[in-house]
C-alpha positions as CSV (number, residue, x, y, z in Angstrom):
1,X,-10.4,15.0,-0.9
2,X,-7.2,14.2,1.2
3,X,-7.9,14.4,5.6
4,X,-5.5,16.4,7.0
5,X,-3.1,13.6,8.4
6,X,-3.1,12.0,4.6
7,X,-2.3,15.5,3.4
8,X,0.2,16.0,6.0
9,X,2.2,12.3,5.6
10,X,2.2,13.2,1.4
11,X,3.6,16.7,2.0
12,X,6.1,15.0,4.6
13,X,7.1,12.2,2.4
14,X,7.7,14.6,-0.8
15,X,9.7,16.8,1.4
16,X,12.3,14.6,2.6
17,X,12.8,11.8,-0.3
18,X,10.0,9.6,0.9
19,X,11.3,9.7,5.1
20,X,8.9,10.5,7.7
21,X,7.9,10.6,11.1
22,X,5.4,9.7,13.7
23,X,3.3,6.4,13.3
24,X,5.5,5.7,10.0
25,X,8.6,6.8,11.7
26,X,11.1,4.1,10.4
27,X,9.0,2.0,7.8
28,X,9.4,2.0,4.5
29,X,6.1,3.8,2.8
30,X,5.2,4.1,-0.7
31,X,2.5,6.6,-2.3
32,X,0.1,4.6,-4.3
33,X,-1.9,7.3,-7.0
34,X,-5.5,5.0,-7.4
35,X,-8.5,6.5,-9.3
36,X,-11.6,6.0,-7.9
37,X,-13.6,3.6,-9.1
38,X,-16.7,5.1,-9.0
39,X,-16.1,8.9,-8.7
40,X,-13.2,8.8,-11.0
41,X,-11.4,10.9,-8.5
42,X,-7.2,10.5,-8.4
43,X,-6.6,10.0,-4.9
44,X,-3.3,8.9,-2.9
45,X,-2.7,6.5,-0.5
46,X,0.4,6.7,1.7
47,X,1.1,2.7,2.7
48,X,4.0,0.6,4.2
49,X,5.1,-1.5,1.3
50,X,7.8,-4.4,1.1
51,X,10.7,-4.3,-1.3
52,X,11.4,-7.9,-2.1
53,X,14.0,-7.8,-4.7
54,X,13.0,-5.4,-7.7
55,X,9.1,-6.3,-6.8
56,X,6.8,-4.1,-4.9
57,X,4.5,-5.1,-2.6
58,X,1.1,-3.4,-0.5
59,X,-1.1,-5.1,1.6
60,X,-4.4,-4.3,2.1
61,X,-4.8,-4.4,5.7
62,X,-7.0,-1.8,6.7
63,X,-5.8,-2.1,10.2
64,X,-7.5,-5.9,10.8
65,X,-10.6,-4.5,9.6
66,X,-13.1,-6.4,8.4
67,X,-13.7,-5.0,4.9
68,X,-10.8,-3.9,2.3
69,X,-9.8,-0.2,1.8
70,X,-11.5,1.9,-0.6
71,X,-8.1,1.9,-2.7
72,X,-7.6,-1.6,-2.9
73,X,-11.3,-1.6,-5.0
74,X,-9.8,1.1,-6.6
75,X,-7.1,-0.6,-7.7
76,X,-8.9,-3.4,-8.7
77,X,-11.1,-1.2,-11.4
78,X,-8.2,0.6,-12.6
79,X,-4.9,-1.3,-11.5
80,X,-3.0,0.8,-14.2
81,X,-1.5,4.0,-11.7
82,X,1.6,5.2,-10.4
83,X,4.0,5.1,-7.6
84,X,5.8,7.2,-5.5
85,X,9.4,5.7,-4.1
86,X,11.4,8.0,-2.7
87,X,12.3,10.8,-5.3
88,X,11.4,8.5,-7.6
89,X,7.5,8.3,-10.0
90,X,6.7,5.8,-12.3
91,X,3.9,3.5,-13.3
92,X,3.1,0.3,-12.3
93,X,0.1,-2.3,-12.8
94,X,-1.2,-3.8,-9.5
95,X,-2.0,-7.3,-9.7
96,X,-3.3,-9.0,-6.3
97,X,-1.5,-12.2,-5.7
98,X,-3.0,-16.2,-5.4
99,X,-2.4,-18.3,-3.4
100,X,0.4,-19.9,-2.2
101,X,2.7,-17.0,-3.2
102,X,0.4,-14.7,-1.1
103,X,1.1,-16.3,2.2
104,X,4.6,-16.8,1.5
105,X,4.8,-12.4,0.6
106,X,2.7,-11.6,4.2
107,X,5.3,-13.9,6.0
108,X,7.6,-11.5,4.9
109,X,5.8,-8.3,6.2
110,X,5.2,-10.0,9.0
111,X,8.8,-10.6,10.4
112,X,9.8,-7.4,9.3
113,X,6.7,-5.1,10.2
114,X,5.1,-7.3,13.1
115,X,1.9,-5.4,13.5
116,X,0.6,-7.1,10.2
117,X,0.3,-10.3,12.0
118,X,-1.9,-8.9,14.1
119,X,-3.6,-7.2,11.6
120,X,-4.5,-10.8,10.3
121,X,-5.6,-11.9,13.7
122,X,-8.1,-9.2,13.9
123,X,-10.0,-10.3,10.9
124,X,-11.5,-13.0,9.4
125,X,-10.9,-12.1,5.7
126,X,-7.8,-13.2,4.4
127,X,-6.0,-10.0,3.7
128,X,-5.5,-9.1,-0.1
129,X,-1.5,-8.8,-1.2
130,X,-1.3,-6.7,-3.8
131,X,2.7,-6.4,-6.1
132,X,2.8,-3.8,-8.0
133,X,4.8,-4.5,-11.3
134,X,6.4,-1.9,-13.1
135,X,5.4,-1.0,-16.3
């Protein structure tokens, strides 16, 4: 079950061709569909991504927590899912990047959404990048 505010940025997003407001005012964000991998549940997860070319990109930041967020396990069990882009659905496979490409994809985010460096200060982990490839 979607919180209210989860509920609320889908409804926002779907409304206005994936635009909205408040703390995602201005970024791009992406609707990532993951089934649970326990409950088996479809959930969604509305998340700032970075278009890098025709790749996709999410990062599993959980705000500089210091454990990855439920859908990033979820992905993980079932990485085969779908997208939201805009108007736009269509299925992708999430695969979590290696190193060195991973650092090199964060140093993207970072200059253009700068709150994900701090993100990375805040925790020890090394925060998972995840592309999600088409297909």
């Amino acid at each position: 079950m979607l919180n209210d505010f989860t509920q609320q940025t889908i409804t926002e997003f779907r409304a206005n061709a994936g635009r909205v407001g408040g703390m995602f005012e201005g970024a791009p964000l992406i609707l990532v569909h993951h089934t649970g991998a326990k409950s088996g549940t479809e959930r969604i997860a509305p998340l700032v991504y970075l278009a890098d070319g025709d790749r996709l990109f999410i990062f599993a930041s959980k705000g500089g927590a210091d454990d990855n967020p439920a859908w990033f396990h979820n992905l993980i069990a079932n990485p085969k899912t779908k997208v939201e882009v805009g108007t736009e659905t269509f299925e992708v496979t999430a695969v979590v990047l290696d190193q060195p490409e991973r650092d090199e994809i964060y140093a993207k985010q970072v200059v253009l959404q700068p709150q994900f460096g701090e993100y990375q200060r805040k925790t020890e982990r090394v925060i998972p990048v995840v592309e999600l490839k088409r297909g």
